[in-house]
N, CA, C and O atoms as a Tripos MOL2 file, in Angstrom:
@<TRIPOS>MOLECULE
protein
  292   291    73     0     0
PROTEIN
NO_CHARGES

@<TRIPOS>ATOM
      1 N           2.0360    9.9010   15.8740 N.3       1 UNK1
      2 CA          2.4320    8.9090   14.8920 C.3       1 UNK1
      3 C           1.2700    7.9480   14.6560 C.2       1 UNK1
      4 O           0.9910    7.1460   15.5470 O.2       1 UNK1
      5 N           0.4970    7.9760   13.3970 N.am      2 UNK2
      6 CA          0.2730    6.6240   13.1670 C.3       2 UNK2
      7 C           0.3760    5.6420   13.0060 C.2       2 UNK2
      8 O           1.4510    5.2540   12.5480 O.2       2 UNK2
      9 N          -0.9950    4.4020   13.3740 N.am      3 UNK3
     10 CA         -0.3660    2.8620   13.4930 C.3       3 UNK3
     11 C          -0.6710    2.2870   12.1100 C.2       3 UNK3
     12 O          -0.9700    1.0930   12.0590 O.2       3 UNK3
     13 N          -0.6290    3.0100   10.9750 N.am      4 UNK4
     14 CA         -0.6680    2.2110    9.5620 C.3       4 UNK4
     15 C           0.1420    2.9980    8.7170 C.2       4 UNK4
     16 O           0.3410    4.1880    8.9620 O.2       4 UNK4
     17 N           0.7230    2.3030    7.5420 N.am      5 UNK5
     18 CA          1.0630    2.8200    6.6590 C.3       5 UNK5
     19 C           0.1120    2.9380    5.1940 C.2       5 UNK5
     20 O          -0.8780    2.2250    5.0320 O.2       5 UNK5
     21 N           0.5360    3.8690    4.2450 N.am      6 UNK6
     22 CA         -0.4040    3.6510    2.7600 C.3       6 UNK6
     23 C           0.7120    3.2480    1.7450 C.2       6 UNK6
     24 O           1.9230    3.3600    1.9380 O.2       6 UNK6
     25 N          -0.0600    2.6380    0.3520 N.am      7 UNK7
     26 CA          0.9540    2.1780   -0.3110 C.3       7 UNK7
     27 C          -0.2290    2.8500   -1.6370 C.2       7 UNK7
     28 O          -1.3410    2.3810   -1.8770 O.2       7 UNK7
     29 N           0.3760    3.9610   -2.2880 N.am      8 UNK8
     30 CA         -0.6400    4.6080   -3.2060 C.3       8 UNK8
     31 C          -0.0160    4.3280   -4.4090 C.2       8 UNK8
     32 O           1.1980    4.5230   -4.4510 O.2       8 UNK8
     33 N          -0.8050    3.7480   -5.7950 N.am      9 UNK9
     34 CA         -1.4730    3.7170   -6.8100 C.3       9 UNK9
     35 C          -1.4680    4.4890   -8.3530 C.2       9 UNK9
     36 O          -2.1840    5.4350   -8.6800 O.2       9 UNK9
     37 N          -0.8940    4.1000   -8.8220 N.am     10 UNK10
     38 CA         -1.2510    4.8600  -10.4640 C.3      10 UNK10
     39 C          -2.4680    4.6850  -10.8760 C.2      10 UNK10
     40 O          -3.3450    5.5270  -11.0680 O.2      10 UNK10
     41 N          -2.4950    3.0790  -11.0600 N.am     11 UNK11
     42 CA         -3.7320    2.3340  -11.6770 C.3      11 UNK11
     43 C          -4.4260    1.4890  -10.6300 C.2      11 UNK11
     44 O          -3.9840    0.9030   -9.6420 O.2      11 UNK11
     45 N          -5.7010    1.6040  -11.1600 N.am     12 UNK12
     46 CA         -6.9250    0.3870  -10.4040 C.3      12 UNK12
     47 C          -5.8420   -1.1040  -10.6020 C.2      12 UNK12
     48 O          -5.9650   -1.9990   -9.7660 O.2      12 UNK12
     49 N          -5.1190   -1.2140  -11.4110 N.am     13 UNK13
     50 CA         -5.2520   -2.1050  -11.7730 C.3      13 UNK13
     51 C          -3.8580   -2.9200  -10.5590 C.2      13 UNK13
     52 O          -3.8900   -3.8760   -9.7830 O.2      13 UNK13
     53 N          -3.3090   -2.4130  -10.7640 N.am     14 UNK14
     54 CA         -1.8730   -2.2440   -9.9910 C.3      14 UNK14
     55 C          -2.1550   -2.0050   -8.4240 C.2      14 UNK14
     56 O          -1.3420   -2.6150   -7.7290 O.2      14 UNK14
     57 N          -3.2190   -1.1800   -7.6110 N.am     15 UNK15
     58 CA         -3.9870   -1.7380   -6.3170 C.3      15 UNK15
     59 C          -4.2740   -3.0700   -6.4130 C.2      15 UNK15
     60 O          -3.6010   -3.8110   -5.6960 O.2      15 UNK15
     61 N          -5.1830   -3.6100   -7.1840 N.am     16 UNK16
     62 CA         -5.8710   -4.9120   -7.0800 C.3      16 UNK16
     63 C          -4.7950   -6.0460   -7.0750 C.2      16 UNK16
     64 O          -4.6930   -6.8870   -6.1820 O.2      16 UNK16
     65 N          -3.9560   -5.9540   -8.2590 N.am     17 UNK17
     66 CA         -2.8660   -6.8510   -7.8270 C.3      17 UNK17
     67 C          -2.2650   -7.0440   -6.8170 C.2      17 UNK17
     68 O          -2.3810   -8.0400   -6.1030 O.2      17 UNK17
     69 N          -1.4950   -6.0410   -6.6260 N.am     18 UNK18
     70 CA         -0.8260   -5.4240   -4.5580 C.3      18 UNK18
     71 C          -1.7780   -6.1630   -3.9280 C.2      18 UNK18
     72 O          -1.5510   -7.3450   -3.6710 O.2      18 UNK18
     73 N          -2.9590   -5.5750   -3.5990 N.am     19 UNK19
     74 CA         -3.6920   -6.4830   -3.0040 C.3      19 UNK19
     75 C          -4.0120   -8.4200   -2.7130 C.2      19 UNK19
     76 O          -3.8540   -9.2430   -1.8120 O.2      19 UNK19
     77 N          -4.4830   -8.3710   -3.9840 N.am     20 UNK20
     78 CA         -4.1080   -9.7340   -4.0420 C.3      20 UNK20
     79 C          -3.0850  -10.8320   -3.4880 C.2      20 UNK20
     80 O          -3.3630  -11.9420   -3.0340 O.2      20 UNK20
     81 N          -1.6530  -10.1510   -3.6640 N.am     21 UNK21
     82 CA         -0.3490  -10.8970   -3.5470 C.3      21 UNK21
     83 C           0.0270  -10.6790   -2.1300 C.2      21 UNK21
     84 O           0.5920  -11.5500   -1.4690 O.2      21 UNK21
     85 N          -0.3240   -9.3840   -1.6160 N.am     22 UNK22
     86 CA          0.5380   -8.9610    0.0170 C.3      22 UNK22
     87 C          -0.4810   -9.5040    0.7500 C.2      22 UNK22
     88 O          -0.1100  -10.0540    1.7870 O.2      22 UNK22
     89 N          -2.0570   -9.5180    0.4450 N.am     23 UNK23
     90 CA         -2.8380  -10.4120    1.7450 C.3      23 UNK23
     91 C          -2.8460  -11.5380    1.8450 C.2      23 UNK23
     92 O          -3.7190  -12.0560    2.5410 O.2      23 UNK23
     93 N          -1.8790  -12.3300    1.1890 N.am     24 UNK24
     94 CA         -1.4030  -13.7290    1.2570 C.3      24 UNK24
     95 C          -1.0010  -13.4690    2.6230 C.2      24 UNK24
     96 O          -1.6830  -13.7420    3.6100 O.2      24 UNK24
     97 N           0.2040  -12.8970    2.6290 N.am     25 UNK25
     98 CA          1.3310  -12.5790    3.9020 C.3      25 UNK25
     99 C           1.0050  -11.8560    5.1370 C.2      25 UNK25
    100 O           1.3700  -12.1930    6.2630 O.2      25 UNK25
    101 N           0.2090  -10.7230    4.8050 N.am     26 UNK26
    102 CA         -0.1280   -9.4260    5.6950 C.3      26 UNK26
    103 C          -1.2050   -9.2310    5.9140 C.2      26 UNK26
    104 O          -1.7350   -9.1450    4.8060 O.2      26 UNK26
    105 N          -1.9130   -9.0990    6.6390 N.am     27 UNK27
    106 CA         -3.2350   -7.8440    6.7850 C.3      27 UNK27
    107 C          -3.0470   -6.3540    5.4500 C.2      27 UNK27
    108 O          -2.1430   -5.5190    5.4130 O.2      27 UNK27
    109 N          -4.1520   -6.4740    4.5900 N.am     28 UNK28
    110 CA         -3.9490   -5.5490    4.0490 C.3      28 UNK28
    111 C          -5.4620   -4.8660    3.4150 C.2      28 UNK28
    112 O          -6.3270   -5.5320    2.8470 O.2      28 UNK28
    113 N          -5.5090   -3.6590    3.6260 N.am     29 UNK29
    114 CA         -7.0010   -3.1690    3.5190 C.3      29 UNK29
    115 C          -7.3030   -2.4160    2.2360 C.2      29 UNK29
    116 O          -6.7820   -1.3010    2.2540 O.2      29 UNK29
    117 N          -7.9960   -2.6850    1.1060 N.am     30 UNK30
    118 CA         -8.0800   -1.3360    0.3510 C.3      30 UNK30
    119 C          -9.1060   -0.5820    0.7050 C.2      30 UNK30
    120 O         -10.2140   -0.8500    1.1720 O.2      30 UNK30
    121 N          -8.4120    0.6980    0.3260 N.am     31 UNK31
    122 CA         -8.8650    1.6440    0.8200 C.3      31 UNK31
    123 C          -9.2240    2.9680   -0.4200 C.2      31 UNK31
    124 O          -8.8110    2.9020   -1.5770 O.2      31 UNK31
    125 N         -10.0580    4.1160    0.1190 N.am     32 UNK32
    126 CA         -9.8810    5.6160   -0.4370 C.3      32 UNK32
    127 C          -8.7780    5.9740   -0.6350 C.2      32 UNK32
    128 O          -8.2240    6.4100    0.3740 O.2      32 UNK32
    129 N          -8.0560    5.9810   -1.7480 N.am     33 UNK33
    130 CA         -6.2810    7.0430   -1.3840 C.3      33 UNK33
    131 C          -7.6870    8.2380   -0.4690 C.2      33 UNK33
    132 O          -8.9140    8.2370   -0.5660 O.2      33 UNK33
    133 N          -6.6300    9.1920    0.4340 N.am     34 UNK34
    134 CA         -6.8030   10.3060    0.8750 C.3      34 UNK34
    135 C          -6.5030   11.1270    0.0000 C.2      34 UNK34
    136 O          -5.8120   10.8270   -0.9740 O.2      34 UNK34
    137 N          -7.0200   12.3860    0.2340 N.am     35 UNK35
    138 CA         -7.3630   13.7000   -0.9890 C.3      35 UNK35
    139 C          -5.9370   14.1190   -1.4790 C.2      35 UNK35
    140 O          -5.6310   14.4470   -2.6260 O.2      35 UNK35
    141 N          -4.8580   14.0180   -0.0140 N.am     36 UNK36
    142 CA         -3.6430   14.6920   -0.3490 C.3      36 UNK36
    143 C          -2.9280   14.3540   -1.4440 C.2      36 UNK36
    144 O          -2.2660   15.1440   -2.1160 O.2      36 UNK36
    145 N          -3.0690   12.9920   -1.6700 N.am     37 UNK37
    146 CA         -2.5180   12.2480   -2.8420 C.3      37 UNK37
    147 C          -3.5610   12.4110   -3.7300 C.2      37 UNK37
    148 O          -4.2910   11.4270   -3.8540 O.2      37 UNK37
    149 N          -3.7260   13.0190   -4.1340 N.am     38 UNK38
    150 CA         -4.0960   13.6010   -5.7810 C.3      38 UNK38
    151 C          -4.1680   12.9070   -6.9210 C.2      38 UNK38
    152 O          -5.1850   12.6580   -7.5690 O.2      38 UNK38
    153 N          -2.8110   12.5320   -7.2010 N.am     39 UNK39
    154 CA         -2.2640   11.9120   -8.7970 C.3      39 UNK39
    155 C          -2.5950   10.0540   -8.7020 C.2      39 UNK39
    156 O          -2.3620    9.1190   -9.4680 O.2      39 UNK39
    157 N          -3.0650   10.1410   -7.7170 N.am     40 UNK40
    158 CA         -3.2310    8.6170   -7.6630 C.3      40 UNK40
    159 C          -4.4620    7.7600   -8.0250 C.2      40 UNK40
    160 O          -5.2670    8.6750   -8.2050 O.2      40 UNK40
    161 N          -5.0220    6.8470   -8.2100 N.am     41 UNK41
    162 CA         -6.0600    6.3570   -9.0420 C.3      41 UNK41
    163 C          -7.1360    6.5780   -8.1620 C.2      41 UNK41
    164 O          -8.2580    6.8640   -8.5800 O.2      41 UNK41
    165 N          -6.8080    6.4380   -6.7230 N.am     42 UNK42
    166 CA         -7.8590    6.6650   -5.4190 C.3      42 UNK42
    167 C          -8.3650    5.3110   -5.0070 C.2      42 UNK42
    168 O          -9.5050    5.2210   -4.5520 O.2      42 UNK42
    169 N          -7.8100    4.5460   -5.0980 N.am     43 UNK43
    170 CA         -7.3980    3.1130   -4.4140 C.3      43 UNK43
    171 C          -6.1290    2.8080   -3.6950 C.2      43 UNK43
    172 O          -5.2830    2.7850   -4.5890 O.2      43 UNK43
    173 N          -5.6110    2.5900   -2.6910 N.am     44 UNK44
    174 CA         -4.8020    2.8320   -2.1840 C.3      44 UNK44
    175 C          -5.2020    1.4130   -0.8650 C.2      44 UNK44
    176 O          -6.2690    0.9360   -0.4780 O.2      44 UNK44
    177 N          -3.7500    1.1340   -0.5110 N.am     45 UNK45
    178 CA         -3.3910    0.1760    0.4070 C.3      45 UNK45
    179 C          -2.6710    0.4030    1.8420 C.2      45 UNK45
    180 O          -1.5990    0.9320    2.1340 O.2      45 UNK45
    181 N          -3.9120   -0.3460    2.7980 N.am     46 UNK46
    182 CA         -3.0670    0.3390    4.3700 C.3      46 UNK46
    183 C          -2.7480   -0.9280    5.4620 C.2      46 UNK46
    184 O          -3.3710   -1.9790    5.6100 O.2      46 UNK46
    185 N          -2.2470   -0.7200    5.7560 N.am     47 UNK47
    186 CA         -1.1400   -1.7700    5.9840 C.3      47 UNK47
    187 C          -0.5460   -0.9320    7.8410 C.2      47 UNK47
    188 O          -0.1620    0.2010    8.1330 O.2      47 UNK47
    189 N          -0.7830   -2.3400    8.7570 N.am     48 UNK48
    190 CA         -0.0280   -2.2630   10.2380 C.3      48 UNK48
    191 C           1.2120   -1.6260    9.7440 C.2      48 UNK48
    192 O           1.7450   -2.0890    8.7360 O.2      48 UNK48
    193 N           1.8640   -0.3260   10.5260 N.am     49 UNK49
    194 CA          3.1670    0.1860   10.9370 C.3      49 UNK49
    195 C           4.0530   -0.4680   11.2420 C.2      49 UNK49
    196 O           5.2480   -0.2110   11.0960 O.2      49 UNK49
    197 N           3.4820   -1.5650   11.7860 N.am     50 UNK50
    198 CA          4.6230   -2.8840   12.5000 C.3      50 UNK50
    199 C           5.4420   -3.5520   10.9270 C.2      50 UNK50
    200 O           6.5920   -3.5170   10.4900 O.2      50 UNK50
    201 N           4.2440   -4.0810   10.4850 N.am     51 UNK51
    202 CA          4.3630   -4.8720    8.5960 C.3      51 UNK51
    203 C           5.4090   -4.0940    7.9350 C.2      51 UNK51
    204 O           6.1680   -4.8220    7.2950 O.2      51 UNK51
    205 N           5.6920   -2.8540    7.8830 N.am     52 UNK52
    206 CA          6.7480   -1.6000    7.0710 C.3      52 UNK52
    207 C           7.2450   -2.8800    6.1220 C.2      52 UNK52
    208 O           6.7520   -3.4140    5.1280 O.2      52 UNK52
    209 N           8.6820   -3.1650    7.0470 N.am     53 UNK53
    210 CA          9.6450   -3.8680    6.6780 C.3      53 UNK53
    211 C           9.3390   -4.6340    5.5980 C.2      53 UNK53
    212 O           9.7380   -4.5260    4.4380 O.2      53 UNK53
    213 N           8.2260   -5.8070    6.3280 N.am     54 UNK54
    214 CA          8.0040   -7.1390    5.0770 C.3      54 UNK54
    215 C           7.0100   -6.2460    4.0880 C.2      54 UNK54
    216 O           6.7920   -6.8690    3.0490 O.2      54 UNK54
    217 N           6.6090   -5.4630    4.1160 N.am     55 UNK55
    218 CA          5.3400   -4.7860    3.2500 C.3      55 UNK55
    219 C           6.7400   -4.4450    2.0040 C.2      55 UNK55
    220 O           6.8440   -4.8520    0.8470 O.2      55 UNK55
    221 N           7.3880   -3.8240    2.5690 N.am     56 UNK56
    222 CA          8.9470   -3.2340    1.7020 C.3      56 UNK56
    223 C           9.2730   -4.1400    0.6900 C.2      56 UNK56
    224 O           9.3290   -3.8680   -0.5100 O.2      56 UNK56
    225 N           9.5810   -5.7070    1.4370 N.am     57 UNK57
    226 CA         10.2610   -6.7500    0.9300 C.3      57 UNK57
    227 C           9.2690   -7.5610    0.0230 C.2      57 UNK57
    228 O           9.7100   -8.0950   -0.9950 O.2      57 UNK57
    229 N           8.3860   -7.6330    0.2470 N.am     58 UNK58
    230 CA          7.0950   -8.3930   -0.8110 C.3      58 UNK58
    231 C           7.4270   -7.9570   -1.7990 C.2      58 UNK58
    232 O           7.9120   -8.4560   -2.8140 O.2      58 UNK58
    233 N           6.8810   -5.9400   -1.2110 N.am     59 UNK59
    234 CA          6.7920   -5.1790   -3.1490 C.3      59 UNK59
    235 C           7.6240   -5.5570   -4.0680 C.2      59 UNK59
    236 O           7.3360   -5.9140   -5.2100 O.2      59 UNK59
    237 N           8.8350   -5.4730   -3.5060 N.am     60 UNK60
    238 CA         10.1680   -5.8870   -4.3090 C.3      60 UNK60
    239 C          10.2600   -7.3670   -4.9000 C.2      60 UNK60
    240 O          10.4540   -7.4770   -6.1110 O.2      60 UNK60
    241 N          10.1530   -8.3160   -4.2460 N.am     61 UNK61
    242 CA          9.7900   -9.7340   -4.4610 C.3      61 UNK61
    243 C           8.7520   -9.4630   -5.7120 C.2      61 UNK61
    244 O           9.0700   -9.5260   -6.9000 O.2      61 UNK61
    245 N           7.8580   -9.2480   -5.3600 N.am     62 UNK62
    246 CA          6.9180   -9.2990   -6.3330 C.3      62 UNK62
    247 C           6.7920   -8.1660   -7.4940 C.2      62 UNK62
    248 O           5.9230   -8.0630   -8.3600 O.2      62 UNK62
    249 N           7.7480   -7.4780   -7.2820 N.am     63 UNK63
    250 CA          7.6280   -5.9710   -8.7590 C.3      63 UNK63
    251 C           6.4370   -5.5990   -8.5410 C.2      63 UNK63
    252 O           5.7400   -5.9820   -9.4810 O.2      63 UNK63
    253 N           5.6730   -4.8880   -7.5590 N.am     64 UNK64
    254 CA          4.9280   -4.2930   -7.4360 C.3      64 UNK64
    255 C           5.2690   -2.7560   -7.6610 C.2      64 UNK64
    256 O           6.3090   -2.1530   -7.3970 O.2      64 UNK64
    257 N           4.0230   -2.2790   -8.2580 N.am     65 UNK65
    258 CA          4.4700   -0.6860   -8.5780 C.3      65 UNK65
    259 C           3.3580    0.1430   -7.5140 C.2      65 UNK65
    260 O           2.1410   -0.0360   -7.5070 O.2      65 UNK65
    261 N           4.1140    1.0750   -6.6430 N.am     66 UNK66
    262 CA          3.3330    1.7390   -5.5770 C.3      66 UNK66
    263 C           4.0000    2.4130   -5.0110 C.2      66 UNK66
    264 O           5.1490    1.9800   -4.9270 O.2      66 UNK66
    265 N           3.7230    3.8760   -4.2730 N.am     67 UNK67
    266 CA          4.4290    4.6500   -3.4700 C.3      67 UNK67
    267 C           4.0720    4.1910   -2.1290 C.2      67 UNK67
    268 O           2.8750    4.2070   -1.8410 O.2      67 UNK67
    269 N           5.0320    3.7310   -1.1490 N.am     68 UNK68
    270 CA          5.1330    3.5130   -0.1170 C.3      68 UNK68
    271 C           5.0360    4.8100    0.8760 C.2      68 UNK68
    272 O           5.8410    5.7200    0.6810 O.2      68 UNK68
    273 N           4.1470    4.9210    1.8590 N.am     69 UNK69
    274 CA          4.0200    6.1820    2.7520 C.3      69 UNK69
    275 C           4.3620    5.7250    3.6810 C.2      69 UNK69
    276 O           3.6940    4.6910    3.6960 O.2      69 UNK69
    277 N           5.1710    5.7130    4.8610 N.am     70 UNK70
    278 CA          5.4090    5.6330    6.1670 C.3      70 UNK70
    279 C           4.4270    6.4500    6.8980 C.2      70 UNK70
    280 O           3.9420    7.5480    6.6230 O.2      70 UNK70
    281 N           4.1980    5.4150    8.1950 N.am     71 UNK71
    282 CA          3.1200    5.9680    9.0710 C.3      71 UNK71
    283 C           3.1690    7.6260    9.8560 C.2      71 UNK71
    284 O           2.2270    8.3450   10.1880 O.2      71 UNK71
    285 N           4.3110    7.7990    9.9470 N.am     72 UNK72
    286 CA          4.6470    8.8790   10.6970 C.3      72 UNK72
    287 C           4.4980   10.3600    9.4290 C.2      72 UNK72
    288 O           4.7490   11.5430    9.6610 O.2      72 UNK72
    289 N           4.0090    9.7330    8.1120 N.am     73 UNK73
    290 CA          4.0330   11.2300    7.3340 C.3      73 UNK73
    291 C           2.8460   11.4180    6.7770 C.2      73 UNK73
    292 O           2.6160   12.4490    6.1460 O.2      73 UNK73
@<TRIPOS>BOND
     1     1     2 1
     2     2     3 1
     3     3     4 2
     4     3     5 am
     5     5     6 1
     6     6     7 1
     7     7     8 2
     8     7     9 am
     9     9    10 1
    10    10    11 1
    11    11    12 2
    12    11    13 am
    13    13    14 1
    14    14    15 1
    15    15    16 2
    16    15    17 am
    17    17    18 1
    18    18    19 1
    19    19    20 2
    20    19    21 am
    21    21    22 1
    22    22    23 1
    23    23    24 2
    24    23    25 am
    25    25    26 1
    26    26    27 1
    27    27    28 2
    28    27    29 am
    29    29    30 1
    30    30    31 1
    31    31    32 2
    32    31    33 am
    33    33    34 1
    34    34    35 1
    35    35    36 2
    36    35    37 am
    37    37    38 1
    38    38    39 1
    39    39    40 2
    40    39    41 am
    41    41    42 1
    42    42    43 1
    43    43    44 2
    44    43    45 am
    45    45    46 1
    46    46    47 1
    47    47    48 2
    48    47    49 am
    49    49    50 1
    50    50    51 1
    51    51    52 2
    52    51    53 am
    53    53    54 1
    54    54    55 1
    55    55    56 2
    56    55    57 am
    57    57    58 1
    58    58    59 1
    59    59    60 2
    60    59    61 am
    61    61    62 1
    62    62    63 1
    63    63    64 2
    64    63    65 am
    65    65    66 1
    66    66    67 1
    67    67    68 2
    68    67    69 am
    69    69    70 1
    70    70    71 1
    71    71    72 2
    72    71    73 am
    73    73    74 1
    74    74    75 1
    75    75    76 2
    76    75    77 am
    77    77    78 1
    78    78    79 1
    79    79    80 2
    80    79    81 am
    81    81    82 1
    82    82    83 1
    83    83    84 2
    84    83    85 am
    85    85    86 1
    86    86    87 1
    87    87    88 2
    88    87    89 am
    89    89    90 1
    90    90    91 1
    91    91    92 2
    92    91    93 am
    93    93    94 1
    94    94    95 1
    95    95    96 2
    96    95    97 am
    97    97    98 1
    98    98    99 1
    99    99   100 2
   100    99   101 am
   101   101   102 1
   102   102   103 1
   103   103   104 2
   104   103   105 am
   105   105   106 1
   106   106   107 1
   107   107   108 2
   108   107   109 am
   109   109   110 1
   110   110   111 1
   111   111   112 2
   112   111   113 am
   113   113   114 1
   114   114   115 1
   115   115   116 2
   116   115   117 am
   117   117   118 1
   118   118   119 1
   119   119   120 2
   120   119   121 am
   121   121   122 1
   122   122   123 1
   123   123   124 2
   124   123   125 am
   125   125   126 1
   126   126   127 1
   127   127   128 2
   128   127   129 am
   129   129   130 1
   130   130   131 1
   131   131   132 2
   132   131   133 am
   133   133   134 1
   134   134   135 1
   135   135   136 2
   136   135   137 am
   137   137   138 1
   138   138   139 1
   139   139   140 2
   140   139   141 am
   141   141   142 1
   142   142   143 1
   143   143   144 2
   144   143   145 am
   145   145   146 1
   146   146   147 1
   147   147   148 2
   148   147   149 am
   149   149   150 1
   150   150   151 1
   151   151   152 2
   152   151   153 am
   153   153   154 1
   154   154   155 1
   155   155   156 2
   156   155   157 am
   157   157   158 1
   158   158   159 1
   159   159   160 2
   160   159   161 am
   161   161   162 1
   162   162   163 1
   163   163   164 2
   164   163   165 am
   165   165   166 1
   166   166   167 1
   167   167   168 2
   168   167   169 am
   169   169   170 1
   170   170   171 1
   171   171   172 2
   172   171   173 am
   173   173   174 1
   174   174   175 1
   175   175   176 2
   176   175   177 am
   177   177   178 1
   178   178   179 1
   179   179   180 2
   180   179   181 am
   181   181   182 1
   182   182   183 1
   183   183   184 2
   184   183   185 am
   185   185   186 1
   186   186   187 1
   187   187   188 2
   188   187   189 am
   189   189   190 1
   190   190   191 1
   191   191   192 2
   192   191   193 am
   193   193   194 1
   194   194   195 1
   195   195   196 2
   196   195   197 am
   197   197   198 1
   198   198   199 1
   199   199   200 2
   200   199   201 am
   201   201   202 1
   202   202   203 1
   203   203   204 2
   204   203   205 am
   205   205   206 1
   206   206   207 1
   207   207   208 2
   208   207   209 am
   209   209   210 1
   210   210   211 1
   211   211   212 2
   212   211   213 am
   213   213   214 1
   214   214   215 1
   215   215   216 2
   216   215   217 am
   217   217   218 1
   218   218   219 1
   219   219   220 2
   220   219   221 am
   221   221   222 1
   222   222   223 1
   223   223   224 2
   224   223   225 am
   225   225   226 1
   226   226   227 1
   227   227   228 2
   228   227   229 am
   229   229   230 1
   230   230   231 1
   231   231   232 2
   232   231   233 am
   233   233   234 1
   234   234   235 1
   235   235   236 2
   236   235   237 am
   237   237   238 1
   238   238   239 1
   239   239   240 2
   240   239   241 am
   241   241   242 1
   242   242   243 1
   243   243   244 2
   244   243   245 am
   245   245   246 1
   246   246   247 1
   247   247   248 2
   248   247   249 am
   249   249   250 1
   250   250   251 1
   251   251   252 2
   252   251   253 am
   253   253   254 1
   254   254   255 1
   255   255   256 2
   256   255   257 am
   257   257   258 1
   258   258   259 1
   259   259   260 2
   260   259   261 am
   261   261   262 1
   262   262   263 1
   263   263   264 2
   264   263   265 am
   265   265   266 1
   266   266   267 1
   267   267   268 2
   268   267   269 am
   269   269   270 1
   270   270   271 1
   271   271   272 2
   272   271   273 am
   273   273   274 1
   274   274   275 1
   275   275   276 2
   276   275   277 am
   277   277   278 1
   278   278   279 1
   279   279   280 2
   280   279   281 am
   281   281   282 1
   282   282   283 1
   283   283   284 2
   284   283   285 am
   285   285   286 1
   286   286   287 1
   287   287   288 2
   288   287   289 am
   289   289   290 1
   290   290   291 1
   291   291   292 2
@<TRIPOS>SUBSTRUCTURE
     1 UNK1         2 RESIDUE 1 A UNK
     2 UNK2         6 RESIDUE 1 A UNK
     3 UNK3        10 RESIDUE 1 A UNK
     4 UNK4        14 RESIDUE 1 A UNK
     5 UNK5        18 RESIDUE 1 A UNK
     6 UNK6        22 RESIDUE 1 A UNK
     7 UNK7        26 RESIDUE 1 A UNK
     8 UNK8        30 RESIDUE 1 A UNK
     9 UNK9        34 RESIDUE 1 A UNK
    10 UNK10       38 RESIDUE 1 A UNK
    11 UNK11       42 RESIDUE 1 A UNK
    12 UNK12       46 RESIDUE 1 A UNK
    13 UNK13       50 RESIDUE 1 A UNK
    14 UNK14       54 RESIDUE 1 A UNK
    15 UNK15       58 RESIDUE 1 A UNK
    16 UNK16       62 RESIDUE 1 A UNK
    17 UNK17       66 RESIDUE 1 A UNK
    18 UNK18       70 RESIDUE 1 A UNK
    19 UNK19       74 RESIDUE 1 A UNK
    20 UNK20       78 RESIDUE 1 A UNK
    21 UNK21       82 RESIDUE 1 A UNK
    22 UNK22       86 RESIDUE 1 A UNK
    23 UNK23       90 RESIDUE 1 A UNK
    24 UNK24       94 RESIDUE 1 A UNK
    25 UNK25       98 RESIDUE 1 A UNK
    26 UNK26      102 RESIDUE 1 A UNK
    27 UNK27      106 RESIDUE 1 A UNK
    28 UNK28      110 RESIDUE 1 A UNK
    29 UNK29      114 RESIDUE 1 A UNK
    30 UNK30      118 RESIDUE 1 A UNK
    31 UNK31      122 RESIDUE 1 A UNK
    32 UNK32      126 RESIDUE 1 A UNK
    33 UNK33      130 RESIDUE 1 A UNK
    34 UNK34      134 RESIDUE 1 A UNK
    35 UNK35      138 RESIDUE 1 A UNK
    36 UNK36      142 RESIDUE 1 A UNK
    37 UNK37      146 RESIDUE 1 A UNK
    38 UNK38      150 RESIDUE 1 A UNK
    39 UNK39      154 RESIDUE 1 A UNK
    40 UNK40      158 RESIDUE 1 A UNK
    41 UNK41      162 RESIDUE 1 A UNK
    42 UNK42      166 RESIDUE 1 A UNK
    43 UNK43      170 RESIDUE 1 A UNK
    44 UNK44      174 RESIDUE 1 A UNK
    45 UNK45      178 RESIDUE 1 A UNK
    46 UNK46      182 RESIDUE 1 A UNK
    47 UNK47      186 RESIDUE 1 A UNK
    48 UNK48      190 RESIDUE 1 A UNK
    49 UNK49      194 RESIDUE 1 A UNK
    50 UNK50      198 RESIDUE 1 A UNK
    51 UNK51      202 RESIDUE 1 A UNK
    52 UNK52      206 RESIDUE 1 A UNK
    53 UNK53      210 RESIDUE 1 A UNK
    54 UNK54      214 RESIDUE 1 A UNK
    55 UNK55      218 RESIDUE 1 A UNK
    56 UNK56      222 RESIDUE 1 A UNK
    57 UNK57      226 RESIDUE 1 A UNK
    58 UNK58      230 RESIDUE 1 A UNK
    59 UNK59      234 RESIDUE 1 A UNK
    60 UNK60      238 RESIDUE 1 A UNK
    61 UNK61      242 RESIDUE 1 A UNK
    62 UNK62      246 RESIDUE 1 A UNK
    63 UNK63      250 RESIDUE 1 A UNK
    64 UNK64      254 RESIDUE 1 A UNK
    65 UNK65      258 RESIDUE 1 A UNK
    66 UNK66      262 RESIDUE 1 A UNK
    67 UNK67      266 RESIDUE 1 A UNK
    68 UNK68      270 RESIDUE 1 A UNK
    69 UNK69      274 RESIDUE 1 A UNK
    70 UNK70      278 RESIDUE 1 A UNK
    71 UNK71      282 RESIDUE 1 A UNK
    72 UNK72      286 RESIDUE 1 A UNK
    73 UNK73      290 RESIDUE 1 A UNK
């Protein structure tokens, strides 16, 4: 099991925001999406395993648009 989760991306534009708003609250890193994710802009957000929960509750708070990956997949 890994100790981070990813939160992958349509647009550059839509990382940078995410970004912006959740490292108020969280530790949050941008990153390479990984290859597996394909369809994604290739900016991508990784985020402590512990964070899940509030990482969950921000997006929503804030209408963030992103696929949430759990660490374990």
């Amino acid at each position: 099991m890994s100790d981070y989760g990813l939160i992958i991306f349509e647009s550059t534009h839509d990382a940078i925001r995410a970004h912006k708003l959740l490292r108020e609250e969280r530790p949050v890193d941008l990153i390479p999406t990984p290859r597996r994710f394909s369809t994604s802009c290739g900016i991508s957000l990784r985020f402590a395993a512990a964070d899940q929960p509030l990482i969950k509750e921000l997006m929503r708070r804030h209408q963030l648009q992103g696929e949430l990956h759990s660490p374990d997949h």
